[in-house]
C-alpha positions as CSV (number, residue, x, y, z in Angstrom):
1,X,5.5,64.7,-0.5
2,X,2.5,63.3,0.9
3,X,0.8,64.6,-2.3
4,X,2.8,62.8,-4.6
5,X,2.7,59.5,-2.8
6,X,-1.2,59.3,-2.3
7,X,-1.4,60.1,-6.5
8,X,1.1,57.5,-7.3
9,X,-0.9,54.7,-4.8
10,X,-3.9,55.8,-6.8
11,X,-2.3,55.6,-10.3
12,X,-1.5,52.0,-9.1
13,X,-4.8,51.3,-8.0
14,X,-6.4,53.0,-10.7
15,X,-4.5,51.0,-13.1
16,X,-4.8,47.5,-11.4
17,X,-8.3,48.2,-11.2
18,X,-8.5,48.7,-15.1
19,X,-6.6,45.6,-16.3
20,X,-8.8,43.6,-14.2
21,X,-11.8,45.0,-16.1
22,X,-9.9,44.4,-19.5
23,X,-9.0,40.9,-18.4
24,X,-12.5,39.9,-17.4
25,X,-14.4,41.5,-19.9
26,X,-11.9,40.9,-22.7
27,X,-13.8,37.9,-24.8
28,X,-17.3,40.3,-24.3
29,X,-16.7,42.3,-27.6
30,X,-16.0,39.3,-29.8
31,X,-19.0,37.5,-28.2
32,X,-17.8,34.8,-26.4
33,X,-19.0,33.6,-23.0
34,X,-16.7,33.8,-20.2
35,X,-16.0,32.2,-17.1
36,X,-15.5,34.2,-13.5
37,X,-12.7,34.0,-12.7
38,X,-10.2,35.7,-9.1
39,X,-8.5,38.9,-11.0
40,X,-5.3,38.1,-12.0
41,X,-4.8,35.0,-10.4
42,X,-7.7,33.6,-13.0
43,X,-9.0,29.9,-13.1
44,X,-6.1,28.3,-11.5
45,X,-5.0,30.4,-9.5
46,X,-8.5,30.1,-7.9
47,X,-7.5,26.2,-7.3
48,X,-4.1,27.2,-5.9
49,X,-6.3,29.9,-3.5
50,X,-9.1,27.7,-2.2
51,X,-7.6,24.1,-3.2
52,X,-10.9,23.4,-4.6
53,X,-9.8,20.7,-7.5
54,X,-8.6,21.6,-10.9
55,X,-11.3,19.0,-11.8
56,X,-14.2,20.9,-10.6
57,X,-13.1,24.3,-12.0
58,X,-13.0,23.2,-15.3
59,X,-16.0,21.0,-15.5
60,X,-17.8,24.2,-14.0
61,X,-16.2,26.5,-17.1
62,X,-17.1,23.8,-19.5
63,X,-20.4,24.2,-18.5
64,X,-21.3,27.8,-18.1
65,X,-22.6,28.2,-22.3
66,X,-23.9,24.3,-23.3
67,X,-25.0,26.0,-26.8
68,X,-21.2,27.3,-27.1
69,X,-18.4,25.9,-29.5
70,X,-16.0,27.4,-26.9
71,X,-15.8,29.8,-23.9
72,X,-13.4,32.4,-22.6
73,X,-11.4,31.4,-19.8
74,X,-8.4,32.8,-17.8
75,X,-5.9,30.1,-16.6
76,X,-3.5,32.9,-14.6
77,X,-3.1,36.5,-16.6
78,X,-3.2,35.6,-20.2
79,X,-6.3,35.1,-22.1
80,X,-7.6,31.4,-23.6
81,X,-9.7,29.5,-25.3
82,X,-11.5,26.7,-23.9
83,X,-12.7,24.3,-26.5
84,X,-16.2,21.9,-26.3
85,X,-17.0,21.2,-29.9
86,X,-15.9,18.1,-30.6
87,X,-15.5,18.6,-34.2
88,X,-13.1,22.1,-33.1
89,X,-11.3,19.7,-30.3
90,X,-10.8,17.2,-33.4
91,X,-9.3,20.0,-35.6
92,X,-7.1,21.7,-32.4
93,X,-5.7,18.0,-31.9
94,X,-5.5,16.3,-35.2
95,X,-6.5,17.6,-38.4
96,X,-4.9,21.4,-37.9
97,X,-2.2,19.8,-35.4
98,X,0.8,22.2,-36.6
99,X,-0.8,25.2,-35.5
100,X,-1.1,23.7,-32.0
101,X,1.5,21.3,-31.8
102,X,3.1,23.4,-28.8
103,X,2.3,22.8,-25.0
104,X,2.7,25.5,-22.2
105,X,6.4,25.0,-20.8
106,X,6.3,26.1,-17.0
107,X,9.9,24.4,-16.1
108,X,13.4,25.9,-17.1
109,X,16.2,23.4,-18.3
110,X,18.7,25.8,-16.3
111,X,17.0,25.0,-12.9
112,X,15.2,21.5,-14.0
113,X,17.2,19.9,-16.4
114,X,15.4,16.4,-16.4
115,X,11.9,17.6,-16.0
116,X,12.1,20.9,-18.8
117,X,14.3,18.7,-21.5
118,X,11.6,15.6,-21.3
119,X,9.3,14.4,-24.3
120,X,6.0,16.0,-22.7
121,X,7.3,19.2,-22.3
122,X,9.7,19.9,-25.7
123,X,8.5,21.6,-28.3
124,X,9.1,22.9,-31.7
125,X,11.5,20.9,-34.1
126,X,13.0,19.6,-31.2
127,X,9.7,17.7,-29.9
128,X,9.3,15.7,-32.8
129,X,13.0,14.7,-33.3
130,X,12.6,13.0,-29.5
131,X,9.2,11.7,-30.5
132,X,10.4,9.6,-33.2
133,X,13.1,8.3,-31.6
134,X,11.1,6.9,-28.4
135,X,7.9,6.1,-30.8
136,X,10.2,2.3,-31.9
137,X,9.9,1.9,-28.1
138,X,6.0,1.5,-27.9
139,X,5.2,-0.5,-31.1
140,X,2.8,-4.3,-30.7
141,X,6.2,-6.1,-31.3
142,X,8.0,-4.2,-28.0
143,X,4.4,-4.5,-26.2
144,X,5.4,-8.4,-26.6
145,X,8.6,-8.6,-26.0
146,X,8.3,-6.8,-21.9
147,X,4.9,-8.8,-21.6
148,X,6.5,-11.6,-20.3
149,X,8.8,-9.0,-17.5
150,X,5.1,-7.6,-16.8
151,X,3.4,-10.7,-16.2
152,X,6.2,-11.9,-13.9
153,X,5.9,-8.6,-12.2
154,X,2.4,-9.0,-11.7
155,X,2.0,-12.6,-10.7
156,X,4.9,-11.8,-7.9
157,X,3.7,-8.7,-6.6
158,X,-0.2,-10.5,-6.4
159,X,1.3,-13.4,-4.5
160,X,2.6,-11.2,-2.2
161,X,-0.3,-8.7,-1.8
162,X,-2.4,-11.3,-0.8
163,X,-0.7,-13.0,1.5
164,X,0.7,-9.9,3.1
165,X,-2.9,-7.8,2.9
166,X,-5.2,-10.3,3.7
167,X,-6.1,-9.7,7.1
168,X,-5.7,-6.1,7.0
169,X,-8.8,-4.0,7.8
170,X,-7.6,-0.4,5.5
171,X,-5.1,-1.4,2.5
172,X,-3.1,1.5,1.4
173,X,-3.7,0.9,-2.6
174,X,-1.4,3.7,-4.0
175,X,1.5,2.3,-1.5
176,X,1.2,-1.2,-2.8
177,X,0.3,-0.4,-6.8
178,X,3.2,2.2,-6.6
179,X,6.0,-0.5,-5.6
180,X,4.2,-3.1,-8.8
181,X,4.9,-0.3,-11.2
182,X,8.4,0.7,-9.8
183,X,9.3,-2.8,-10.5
184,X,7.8,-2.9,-14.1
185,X,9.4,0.3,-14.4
186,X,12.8,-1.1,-13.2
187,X,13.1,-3.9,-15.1
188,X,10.7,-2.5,-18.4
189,X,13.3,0.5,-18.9
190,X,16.2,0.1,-16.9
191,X,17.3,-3.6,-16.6
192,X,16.9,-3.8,-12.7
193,X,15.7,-6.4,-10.8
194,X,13.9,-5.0,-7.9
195,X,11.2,-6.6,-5.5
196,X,9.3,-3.5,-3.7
197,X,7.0,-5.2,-1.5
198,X,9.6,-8.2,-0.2
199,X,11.8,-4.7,-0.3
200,X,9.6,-1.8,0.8
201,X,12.9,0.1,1.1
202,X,15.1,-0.4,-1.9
203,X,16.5,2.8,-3.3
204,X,15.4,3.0,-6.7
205,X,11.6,2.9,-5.2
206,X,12.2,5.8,-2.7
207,X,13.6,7.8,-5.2
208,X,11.3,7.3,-7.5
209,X,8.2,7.9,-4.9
210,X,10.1,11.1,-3.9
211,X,10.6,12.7,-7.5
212,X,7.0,12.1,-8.4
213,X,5.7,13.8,-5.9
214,X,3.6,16.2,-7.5
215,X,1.0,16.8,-4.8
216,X,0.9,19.8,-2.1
217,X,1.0,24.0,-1.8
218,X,4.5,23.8,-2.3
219,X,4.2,22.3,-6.0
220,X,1.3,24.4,-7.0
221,X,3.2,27.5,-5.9
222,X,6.2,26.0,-8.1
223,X,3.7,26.0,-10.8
224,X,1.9,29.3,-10.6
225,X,5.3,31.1,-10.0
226,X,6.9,29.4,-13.0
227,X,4.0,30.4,-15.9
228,X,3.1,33.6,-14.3
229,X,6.4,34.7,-13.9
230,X,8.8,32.3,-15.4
231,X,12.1,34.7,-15.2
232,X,11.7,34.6,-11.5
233,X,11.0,30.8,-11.2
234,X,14.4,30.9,-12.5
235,X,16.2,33.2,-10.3
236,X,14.9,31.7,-7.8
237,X,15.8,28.2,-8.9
238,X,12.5,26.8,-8.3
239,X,12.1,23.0,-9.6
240,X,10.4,19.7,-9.3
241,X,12.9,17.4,-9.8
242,X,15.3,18.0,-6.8
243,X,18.9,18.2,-7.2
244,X,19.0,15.2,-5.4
245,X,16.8,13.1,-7.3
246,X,18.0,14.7,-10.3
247,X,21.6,13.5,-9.2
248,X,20.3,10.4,-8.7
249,X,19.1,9.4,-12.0
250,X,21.6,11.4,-14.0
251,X,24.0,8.4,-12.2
252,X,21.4,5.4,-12.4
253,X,21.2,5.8,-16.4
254,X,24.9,6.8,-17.1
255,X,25.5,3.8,-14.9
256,X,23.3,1.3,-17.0
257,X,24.7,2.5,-20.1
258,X,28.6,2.5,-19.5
259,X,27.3,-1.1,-17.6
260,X,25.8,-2.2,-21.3
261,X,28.6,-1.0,-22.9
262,X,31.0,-2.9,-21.2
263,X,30.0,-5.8,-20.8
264,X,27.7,-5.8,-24.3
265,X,24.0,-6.2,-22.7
266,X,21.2,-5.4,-25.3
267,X,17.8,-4.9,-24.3
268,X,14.8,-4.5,-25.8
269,X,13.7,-1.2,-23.8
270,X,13.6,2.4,-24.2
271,X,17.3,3.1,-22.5
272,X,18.5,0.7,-25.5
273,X,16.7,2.8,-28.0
274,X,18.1,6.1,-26.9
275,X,21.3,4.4,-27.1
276,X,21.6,3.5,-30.3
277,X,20.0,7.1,-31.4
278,X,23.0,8.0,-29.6
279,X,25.1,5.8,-31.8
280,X,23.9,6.9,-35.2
281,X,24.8,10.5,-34.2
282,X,21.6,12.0,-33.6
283,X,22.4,14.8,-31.0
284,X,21.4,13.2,-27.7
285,X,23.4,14.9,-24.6
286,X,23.5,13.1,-21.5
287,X,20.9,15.1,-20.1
288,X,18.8,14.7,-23.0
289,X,18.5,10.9,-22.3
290,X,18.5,11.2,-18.7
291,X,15.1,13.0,-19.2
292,X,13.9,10.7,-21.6
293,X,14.4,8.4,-19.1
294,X,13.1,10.2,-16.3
295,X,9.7,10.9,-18.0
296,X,9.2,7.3,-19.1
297,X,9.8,6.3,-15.1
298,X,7.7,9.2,-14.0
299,X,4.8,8.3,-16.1
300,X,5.1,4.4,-15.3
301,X,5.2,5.1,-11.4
302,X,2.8,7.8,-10.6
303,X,0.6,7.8,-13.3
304,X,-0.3,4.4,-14.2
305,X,-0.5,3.0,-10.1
306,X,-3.2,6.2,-9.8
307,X,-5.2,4.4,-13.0
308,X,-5.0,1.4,-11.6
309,X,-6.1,2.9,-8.2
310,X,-9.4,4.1,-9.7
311,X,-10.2,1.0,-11.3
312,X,-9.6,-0.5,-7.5
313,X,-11.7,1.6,-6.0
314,X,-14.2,1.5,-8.7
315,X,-14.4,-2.2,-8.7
316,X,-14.9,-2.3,-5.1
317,X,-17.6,0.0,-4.7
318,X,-19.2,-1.9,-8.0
319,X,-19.0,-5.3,-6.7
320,X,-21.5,-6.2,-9.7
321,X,-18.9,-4.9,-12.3
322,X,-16.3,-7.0,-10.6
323,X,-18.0,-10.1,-10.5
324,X,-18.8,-10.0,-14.5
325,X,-15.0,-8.9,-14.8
326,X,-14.0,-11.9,-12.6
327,X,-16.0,-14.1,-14.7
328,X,-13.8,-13.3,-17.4
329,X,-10.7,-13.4,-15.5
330,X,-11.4,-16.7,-14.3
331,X,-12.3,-18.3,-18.3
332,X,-8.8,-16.4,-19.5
333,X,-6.6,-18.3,-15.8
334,X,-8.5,-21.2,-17.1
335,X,-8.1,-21.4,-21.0
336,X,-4.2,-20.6,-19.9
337,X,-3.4,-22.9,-17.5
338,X,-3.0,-20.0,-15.0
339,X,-0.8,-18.6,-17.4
340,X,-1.7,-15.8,-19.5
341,X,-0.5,-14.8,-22.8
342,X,-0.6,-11.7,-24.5
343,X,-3.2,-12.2,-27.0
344,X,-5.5,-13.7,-24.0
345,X,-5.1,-10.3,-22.4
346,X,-5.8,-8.3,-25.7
347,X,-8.9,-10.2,-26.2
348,X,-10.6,-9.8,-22.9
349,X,-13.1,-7.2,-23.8
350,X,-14.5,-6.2,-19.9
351,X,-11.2,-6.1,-18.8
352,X,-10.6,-3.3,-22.1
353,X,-14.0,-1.7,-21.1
354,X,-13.5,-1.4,-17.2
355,X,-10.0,-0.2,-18.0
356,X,-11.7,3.3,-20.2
357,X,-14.8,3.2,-18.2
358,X,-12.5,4.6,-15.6
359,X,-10.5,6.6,-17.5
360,X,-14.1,8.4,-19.0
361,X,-15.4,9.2,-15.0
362,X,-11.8,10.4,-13.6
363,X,-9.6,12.1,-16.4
364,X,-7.3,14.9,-16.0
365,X,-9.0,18.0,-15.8
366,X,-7.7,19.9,-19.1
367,X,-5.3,19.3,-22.1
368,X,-2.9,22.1,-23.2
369,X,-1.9,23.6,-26.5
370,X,-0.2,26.7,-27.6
371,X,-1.3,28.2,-30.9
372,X,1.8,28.6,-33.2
373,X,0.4,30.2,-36.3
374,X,-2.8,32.3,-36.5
375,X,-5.8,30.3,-36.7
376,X,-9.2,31.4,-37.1
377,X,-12.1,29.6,-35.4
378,X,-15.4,29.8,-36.0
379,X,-18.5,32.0,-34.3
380,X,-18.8,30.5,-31.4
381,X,-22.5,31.2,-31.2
382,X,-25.1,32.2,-33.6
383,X,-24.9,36.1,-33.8
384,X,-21.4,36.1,-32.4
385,X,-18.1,37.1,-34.7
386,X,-15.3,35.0,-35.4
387,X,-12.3,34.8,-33.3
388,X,-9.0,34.7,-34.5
389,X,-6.3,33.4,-32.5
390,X,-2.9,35.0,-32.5
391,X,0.5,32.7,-32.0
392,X,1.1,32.2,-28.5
393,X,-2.3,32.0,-27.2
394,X,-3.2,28.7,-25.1
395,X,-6.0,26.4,-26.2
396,X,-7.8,24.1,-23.4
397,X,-9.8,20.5,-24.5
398,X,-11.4,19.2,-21.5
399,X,-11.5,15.5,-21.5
400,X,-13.3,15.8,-17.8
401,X,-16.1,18.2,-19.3
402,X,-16.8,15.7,-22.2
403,X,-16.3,12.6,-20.5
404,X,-19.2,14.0,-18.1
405,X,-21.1,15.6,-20.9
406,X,-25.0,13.8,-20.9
407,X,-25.3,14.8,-24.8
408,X,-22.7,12.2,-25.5
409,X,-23.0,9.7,-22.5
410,X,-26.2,8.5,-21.0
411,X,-26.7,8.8,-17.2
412,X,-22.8,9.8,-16.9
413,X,-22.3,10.3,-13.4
414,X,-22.7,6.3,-13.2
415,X,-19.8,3.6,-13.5
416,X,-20.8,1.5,-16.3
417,X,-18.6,-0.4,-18.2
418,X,-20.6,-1.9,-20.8
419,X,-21.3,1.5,-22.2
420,X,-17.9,0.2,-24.0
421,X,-18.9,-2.8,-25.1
422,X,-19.7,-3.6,-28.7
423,X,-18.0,-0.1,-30.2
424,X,-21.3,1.9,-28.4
425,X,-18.3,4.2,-28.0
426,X,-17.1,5.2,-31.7
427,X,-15.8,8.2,-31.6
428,X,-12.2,9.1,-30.6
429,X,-12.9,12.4,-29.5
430,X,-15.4,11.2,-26.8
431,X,-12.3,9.1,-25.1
432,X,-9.5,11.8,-24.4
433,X,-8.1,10.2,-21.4
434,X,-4.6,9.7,-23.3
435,X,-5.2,12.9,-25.1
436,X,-5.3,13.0,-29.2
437,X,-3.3,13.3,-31.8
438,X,0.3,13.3,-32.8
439,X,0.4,14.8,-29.2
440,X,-1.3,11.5,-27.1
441,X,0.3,9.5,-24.3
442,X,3.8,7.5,-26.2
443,X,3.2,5.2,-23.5
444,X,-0.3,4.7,-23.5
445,X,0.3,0.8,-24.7
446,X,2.8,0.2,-22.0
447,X,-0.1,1.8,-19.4
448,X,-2.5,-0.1,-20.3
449,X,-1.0,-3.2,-20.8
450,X,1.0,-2.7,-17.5
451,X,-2.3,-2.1,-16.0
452,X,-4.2,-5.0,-17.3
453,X,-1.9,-7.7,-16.6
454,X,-2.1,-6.4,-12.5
455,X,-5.6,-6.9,-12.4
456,X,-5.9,-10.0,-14.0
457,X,-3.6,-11.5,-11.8
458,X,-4.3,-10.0,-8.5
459,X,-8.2,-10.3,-9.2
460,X,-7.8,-14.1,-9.7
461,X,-6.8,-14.5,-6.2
462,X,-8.8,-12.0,-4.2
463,X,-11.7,-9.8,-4.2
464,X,-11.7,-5.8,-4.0
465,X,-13.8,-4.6,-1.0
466,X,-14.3,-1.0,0.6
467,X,-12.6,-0.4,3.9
468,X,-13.9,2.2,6.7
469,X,-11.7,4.8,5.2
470,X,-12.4,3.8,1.4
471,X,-13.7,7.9,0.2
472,X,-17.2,7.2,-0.8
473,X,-19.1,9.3,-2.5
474,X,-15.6,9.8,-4.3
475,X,-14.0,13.7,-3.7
476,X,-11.1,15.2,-5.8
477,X,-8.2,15.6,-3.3
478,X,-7.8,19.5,-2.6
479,X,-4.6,21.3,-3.7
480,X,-3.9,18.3,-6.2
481,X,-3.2,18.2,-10.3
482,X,-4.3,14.4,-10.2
483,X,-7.7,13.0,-10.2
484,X,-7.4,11.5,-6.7
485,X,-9.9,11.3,-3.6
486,X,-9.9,12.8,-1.0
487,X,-7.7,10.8,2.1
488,X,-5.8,8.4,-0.4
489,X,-7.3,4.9,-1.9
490,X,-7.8,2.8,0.6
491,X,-9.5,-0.6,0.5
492,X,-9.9,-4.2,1.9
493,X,-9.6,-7.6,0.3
494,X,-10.9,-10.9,1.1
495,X,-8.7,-13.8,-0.8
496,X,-10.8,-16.4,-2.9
497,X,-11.0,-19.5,-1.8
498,X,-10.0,-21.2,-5.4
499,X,-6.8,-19.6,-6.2
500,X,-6.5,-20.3,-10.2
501,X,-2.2,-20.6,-11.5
């Protein structure tokens, strides 16, 4: 007995011992360098183990072959590609788009209804049905029309930073941008008038701070669990929308509608577009636009206030940038009678360059595509074969690796917004920050409008300064998907003395 049991432990060993080996040398025979990786937990699993920032990894794999078109990598068990040609990431993302027009789907609709069944995470036919039905949500003339909801947002929520903030030594910048874009959000989508800072505890704010909570062990886990073993994830129920939340905004949007319904209310928004998609039959479930819903929120609250974080922080630690920035700020207050209008905004062209200056130094770490058809790619160095990818094998474009590359940006470590000035910046490839393609941000109008009306306001009644607990040199956050420092954003203001509008 003792026999049999010390073969069968070695027959396990022996064969866990030789699919590592195949997994890490697997690229070698086809020629194509390879990152090191932890044995079957791979490149992210090595960020779930040591919390060293998703960031870092993939910066380090983008660099480990400069002459290389693209590089072997690991992201958990399976085998992908990792691409830095630009001309490759510009045929992956646009020009050969329906052979990667799938992303990795680590979230089941069974156990996480709202988060699986939303635009960024749908695929197939399906994807692109949902895609042109939000697209009429994001056009110049819409961009318009919620300006004016924006700019009252912002010139509120400035008022009342200032006056509320203005003594305070450490400024909690994600707390306070978080509640501006919950109220854009609210009354942008939903039709809700909400006031987050006169209101720190109004309910559609702490749901919505709870359900984006992406951050921690716990979500990461969630993660790993659900790609490596996604049967599991779902026998286990694992989510990261909670039933709660999930509850909650299942009610707040079947709430607005039947409310609009009633009583006849027509917005301009995306809620009003998925109901009328509803209304010319086009196969919309309850759920469906509760998760169309959901993501739009999502993005608005979590994603945008961390943008508009880093330009903060980066403003603040640049206090040269800034003042050319307020300059500008201070001509537009001026030229509009404290009042600005959309095409003043559009127009100002430091605002536009400080805005993807910061987007360029802190991207996410890696954009995602599955590989529907097979698709063969090119040596990837001199000598080396051709590879030919099979369907269902996951292609990586690394907007932190380019963004930091030196062969395409000059001194890139440094802040420098004027490296955006006069179209020095041409190519589209060089600025993934939204991503590319059929596949980019929908909302990346709404973001960055949303983003530049805060500054303009808040910026024209106080200056950005670093605090004692402002992260400087700035550190990725451990154990977190977003490009965040480590400790939070946390600055000081001092309020100008000429307040313009």
């Amino acid at each position: 007995m003792y026999y049999w049991i010390c073969a069968a432990l070695i027959a396990v060993l022996s064969y866990v011992i030789l699919k590592a080996y195949q997994i890490r040398h697997y690229f070698e025979k086809y020629g194509i360098p390879q990152s090191p990786d932890i044995p079957f937990l791979g490149m992210l699993g090595m960020s779930i183990l040591t919390g060293h920032h998703v960031n870092y990894i993939i910066k380090d794999v983008y660099n480990i072959n400069k002459e290389a078109k693209y590089v072997g990598v690991h992201p958990f068990l399976k085998s992908a590609i990792l691409v830095r040609d630009l001309d490759l990431i510009k045929s992956v993302l646009v020009k050969n788009f329906d052979n990667f027009a799938d992303r990795t789907v680590f979230s089941s609709e069974e156990s996480d209804p709202i988060f699986a069944k939303s635009l960024s995470l749908l695929n197939g036919q399906r994807w692109r049905e949902v895609r042109n039905l939000l697209s009429p949500a994001f056009t110049s003339s819409k961009m318009r029309t919620m300006f004016t909801l924006m700019s009252h947002c912002a010139k509120n929520f400035a008022d009342q930073f200032v006056k509320k903030y203005r003594d305070e030594e450490n400024i909690d910048m994600k707390d306070a941008f978080t509640r501006y874009t919950s109220d854009v959000i609210a009354t942008c989508a939903f039709g809700i008038e909400v006031d987050s800072l006169k209101d720190p505890n109004n309910e559609f704010y702490l749901h919505g701070r709870r359900s984006t909570d992406f951050s921690g062990l716990k979500v990461m886990l969630t993660f790993f669990v659900n790609i490596v073993c996604p049967s599991l994830g779902r026998k286990l129920g694992l989510r990261f929308i909670s039933k709660k939340e999930t509850d909650y905004f299942v009610k707040l949007v079947e709430g607005t509608i039947k409310a609009r319904e009633e009583q006849g209310i027509r917005r301009p928004d995306m809620l009003q577009l998925l109901m009328e998609s509803e209304e010319k039959g086009k196969h919309l479930d309850s759920m469906d636009l509760v998760a169309q819903a959901f993501i739009f929120f999502a993005a608005g609250f979590d994603t945008v206030s961390g943008q508009a974080c880093s330009i903060a922080h980066e403003l603040a630690v640049n206090p040269d940038v800034q003042q050319k920035l307020q300059v500008e700020i201070d001509e537009v207050m001026k030229n509009c009678n404290g009042q600005p209008t959309y095409e003043a905004v559009n127009s100002m062209q430091y605002l536009d360059a400080v805005f993807y200056e910061t987007m360029r130094v802190h991207p996410i770490g890696f954009l995602s595509r599955i590989c529907t058809n097979e698709f063969e790619l090119p040596p990837t160095l001199p000598g080396a074969k051709p590879y030919v990818l099979k369907p269902g094998m996951e292609i990586l474009v690394s907007p932190v690796g380019v963004h930091s590359d030196p062969d395409y940006y000059d001194n890139p470590e440094k802040f420098d917004p004027d490296r955006y000035l006069d179209k020095k910046i041409s190519s589209d490839v060089l600025n993934l920050g939204f991503g590319l393609g059929p596949r980019m941000c929908i909302g990346n109008r709404f973001a960055v409008l949303e983003t530049k009306i805060l500054l303009l306001h808040l910026l024209s009644k106080c200056n950005l300064m670093p605090s004692k607990k402002t992260c400087i040199p700035w550190v990725y956050a451990k154990r977190n998907f977003n490009p965040l420092p480590e400790g939070g954003f946390w600055l000081r203001i001092k309020q100008k003395k000429q307040i313009t509008g």
